[in-house]
N, C-alpha and C positions, 0 to 999 in steps of 0.2 A: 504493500500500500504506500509505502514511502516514496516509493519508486515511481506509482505512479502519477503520484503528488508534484513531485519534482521532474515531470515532464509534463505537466496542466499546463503550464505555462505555453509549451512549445503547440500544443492542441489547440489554446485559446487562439492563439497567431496565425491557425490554421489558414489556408489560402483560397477564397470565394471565386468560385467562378463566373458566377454573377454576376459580378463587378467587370468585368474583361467585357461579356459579351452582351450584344444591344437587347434593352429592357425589356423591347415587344416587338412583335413579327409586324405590327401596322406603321410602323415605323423609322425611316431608315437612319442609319448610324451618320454620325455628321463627322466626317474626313477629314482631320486634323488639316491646317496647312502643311503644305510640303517640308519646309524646314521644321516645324514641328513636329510631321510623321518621322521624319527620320531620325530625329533627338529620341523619339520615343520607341524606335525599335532598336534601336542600342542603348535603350536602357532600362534598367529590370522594372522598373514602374509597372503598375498596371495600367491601361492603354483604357482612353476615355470612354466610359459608358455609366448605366447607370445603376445604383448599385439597387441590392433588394431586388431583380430583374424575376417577374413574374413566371412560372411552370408553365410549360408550353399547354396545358389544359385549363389555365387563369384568364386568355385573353378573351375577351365577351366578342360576340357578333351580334353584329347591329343589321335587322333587315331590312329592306327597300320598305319604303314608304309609299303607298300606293296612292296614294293623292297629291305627292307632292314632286314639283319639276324640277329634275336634276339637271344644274349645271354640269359643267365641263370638270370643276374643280371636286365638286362630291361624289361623280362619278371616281373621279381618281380617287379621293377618301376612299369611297365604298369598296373598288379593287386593292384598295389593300391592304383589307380587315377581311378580306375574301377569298380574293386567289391564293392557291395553294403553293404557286410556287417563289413566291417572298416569302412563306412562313416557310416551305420546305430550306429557303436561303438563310433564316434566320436559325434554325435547326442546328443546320451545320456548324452557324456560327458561334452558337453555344456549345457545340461537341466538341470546338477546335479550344474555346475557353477552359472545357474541362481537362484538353489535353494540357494545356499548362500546369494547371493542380494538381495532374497526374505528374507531373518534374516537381512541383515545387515540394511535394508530401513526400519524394525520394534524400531530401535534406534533412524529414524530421527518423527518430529511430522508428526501431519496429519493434514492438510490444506483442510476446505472443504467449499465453499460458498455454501448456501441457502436462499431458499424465504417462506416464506409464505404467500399467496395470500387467499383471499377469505370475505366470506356473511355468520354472525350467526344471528339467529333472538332465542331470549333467551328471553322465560317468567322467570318473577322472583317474591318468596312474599315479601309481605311491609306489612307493619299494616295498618289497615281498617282507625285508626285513619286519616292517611297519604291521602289514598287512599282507598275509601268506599269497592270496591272490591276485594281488600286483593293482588293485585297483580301489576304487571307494567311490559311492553313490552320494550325491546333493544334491537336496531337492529342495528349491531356493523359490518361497511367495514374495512378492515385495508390490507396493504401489508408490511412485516417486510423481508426485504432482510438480511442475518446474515453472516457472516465470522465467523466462529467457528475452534478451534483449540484444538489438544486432543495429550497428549504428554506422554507417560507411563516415566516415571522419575528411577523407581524400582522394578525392581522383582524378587530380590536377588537370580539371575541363572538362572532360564528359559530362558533369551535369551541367555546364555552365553553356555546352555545348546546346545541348539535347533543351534547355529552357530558351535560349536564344529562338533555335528555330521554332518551338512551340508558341512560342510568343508571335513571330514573325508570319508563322502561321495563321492565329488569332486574328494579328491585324489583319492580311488577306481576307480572311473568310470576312469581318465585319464590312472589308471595302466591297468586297464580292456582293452581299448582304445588301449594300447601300446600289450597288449596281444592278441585282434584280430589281430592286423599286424604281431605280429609273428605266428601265425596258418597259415597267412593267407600266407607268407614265407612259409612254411613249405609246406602246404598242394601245391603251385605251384612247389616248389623244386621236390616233390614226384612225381608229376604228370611228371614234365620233365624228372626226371630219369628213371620214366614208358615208357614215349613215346622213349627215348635213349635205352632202354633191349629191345623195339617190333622193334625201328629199325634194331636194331641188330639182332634179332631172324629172322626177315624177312632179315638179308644179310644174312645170315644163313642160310633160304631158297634155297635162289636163290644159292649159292654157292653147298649145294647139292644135287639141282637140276640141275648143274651144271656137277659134279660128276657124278650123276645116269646117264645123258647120255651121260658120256663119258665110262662108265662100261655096258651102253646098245650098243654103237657102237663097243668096243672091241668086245660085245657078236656076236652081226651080223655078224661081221669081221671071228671072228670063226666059226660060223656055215656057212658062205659063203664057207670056206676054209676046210668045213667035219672037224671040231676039236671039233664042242660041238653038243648039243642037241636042237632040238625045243622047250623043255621043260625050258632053260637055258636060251634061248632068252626071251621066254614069261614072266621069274622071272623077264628079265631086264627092260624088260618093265612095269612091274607090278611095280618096283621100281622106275621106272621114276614116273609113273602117281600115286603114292602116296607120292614122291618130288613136284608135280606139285599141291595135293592136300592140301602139309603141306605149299606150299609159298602160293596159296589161304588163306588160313588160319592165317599166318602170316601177309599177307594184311588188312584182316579184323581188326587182332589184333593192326596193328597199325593204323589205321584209328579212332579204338577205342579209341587209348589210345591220339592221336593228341586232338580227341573232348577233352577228359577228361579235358585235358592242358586246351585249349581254355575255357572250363566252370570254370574250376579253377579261370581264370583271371578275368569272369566276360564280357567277348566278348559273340557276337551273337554267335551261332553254327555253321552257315555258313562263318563264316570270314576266310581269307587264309592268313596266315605270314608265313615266313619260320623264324626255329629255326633252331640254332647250333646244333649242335652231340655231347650227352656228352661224347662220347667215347674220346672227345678230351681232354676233362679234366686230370688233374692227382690226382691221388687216393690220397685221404684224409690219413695221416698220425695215425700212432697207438694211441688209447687214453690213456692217464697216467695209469700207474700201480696204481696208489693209486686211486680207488673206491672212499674214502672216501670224497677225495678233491672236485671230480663231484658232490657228495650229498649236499655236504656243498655249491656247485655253484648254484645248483637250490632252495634249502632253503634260498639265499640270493638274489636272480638275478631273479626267475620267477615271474611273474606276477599274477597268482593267489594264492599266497603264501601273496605277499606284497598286494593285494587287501584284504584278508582276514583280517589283521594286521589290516587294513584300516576301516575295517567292526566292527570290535571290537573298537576301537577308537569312531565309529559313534554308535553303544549301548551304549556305557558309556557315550555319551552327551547326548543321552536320557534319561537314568535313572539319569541322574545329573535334567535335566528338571520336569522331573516328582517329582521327591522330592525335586524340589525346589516350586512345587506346594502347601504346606503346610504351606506355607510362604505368606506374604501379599506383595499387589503392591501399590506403589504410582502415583499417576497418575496429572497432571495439564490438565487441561481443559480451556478455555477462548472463549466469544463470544461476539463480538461488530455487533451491531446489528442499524437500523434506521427502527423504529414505523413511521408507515406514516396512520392514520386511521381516521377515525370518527365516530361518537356515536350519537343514535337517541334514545329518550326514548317515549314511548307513543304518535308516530307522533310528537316531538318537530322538532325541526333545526336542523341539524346536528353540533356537538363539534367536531372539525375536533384536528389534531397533529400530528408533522413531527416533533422530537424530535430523537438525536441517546442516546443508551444506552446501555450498557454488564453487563460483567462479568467477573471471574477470580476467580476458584472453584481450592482448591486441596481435591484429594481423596483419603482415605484409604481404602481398598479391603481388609479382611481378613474370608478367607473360614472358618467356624467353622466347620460345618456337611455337608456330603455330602449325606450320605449312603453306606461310605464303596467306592466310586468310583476312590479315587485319591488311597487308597490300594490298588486295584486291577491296576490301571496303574502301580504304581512302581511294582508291581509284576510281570506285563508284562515287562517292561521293564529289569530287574534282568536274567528272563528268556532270552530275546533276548542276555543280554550280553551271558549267559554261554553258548546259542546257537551257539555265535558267534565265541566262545574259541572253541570249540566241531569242528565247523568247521575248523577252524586254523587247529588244532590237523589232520582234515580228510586229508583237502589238504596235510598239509606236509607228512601224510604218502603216499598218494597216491604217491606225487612229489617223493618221496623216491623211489617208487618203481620202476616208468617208469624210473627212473633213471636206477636204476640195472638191467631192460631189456633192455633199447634200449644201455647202456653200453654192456653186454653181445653179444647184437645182433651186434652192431660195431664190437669184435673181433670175432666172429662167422664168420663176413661175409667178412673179411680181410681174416682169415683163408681158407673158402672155395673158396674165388677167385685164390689164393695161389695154393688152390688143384687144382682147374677149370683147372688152364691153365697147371697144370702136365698135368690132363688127355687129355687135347687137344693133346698136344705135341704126349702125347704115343699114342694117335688115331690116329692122322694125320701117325706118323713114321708106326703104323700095318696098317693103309690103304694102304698107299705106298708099303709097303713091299708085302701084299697080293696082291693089284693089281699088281704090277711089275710080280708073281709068276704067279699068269693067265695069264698074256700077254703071259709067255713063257713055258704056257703048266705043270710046275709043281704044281700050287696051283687051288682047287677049284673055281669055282664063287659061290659058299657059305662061302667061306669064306671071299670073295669079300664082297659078299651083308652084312655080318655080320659086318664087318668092316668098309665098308659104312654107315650104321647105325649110327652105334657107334660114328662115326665121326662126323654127321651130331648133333646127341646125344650133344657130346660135345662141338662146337660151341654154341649152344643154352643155353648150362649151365653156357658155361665163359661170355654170354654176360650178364643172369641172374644176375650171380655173380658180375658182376662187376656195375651193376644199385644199385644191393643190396647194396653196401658199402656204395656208395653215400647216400643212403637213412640211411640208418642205421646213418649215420656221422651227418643226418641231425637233424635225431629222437635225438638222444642224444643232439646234440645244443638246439631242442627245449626242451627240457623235464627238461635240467639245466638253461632255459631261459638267454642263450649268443647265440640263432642265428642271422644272424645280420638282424636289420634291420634298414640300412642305405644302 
């Protein structure tokens, strides 16, 4: 009991994993700054999170509100108190916190009670002198209950190794963590600006479908009145009923594009909320002329950039470990023990004892030969670093590059919304013009239907266009890792 009194101390100091890894799965961990991260993964601190971090069966779900109109932003909220796979990210990241406690609890000793219980009956020789038939029988009860303690003192870096990269680790998994919530941003963003272009394309629809038969009752009007042809009618109608087949069509696409939303978020398929119209928003502003400055945002700010960092950090505590295997450990060991037995020799009486007794053993461990094994780890190890650099190198170039398209794609799609709604304008003014020419007998209704077309055309592309920007604004926030996610 003394014993274990005199390591309370070291159990109180025990090492939370809690604290390491982010609080809750609905929310992502915030990225130290750069010079910050890197102060803190060379150094043993525990790495910012929030402490008391709830049981992954604590976090509540909140369900959709059936009466009430989700923004863009609650939508995000809602995806991710929902989708499984930010919490399946956040999982991780408390697994990779507990691997640290799992190194830090290799510091403290090891506390183990034992018994040994039991019945040996052991022939043994003796001189004949003694004993004419050269032998004697003992038959030996004993129960030895033992508190044994075993305390590694030294192993100049393996643990200091093995806690580095655990740590280094941890960070990763929490930046990983913060980077499923921005996919996971991103990917619902997208999905709403998809379901905002089908709404549209379907008001599109109906609008001319709208048109078409207001250009099939002129037509009737005039063949009532001997001014056109049977032949002029039946185009009109044949233009209705291919308006009536493109807002079918436009129905399906947004019924499509609603599920998509809802699976995005991580809701049943069948669930009904009503969302906002992103037409209501207003268009995201032009991105910096300087290219360079967005490269440099995602080379500091994304997440898999700064987990890679993180990833190299955790090779080098490894190959620090392994080549600290070449080195010898000191170790204390102790065991206070109570002999409780008796002893019968050749049928005598039993020599009973209940006596306590230990011990207090230090040890020196030093590997000579192995067979070449501990080379072969540091050479795995050496490898995994430069593997880990090689990666750095991919991601940033990758990160580079999504940069300079979905930048590009930003001003592309700024630019063609720009166009979109010229050519609406000029549609709408030659539909107009044309129809007014038919109503009064100078213009064809081919030039009508042409124009209607066209019109119908251009609706559809300013609504494209203008889902495009938003997406495009969003792709660039994620790709330089500042989309928000708060």
């Amino acid at each position: 009991m003394a014993l274990l009194a005199l390591l309370s101390p070291v159990a109180a100091s025990a090492f939370d994993p809690d604290e390491l890894a982010p609080a809750t799965p609905e929310k992502p961990w915030v990225i130290p700054s750069p010079a910050e991260a890197v102060r803190r993964l060379a150094e043993s601190n525990v790495l910012p999170g929030s402490s008391g971090a709830a049981d992954s069966e604590t976090w509540t779900v909140v369900p959709p509100e059936r009466d009430h109109r989700y923004d863009l932003a609650e939508l995000i909220d809602l995806a991710q108190r929902l989708n499984p796979e930010t919490h399946e990210a956040w999982e991780q990241a408390r697994q990779a916190a507990i691997g640290v406690g799992l190194v830090e609890s290799s510091y403290a000793p090891q506390v183990s009670i034992e018994a040994i219980v039991g019945f040996q009956h052991t022939p043994g020789p003796i001189p004949t002198t003694l004993i004419p038939r050269g032998y004697f029988i003992a038959n030996t009860e004993e129960a030895i209950p033992v508190v044994a303690l075993k305390w590694l003192l030294f192993d100049f870096g393996r643990r200091e190794g093995q806690e580095q990269a655990a740590r280094a680790n941890s960070f990763a998994a929490n930046v990983s963590f913060t980077g499923a919530h921005q996919k996971l941003i991103f990917v619902v963003s997208r999905a709403y600006f998809a379901l905002g272009a089908a709404r549209g394309r379907l008001s599109a629809a109906r609008q001319a479908l709208k048109t078409a038969e207001t250009v099939q009752d002129a037509a009737q009007s005039r063949r009532e009145n001997g001014l056109t042809t049977v032949v002029v009618v039946a185009q009109a109608q044949r233009q209705t009923a291919q308006a009536r087949l493109n807002l079918t069509k436009a129905n399906g696409d947004e019924r499509t594009a609603y599920a998509n939303l809802v699976a995005s978020i991580g809701l049943p398929a069948d669930t009904q909320i009503d969302v906002t119209d992103s037409s209501e928003r207003p268009l995201p502003g032009e991105p910096p002329e300087n290219l360079s400055a967005a490269v440099q945002d995602a080379l500091v700010n994304r997440p898999d950039v700064i987990s890679a960092l993180g990833k190299i950090e955790a090779a080098e505590g490894t190959l620090k470990t392994q080549r600290a295997a070449y080195k010898p450990t000191i170790a204390l060991s102790a065991q206070v023990y109570q002999n409780m037995g008796q002893l019968s020799t050749d049928g005598s009486p039993y020599y009973s004892v209940n006596k306590p007794g230990g011990n207090i053993l230090l040890t020196l461990s030093w590997p000579l030969f192995d067979g070449g094994t501990r080379d072969y780890h540091v050479a795995t190890a050496r490898s995994e670093v430069a593997a880990a650099r090689d990666k750095l190198a991919q991601v940033r170039d990758a990160a580079v590059q999504q940069v300079v398209s979905a930048y590009s794609d930003l001003r592309t799609s700024l630019s063609a919304y720009a166009a979109a709604l010229t050519l609406r304008e000029a549609a709408q003014t030659a539909y107009d013009a044309a129809f007014d020419a038919y109503l009064h007998g100078v213009g064809t209704y081919t030039d009508v239907a042409s124009e209607q077309t066209a019109l119908a055309s251009a609706d559809a592309d300013k609504e494209d266009a203008h889902a495009n920007v938003f997406t495009a604004a969003a792709a660039l926030a994620f790709a330089t890792g500042t989309i928000q996610t708060k």
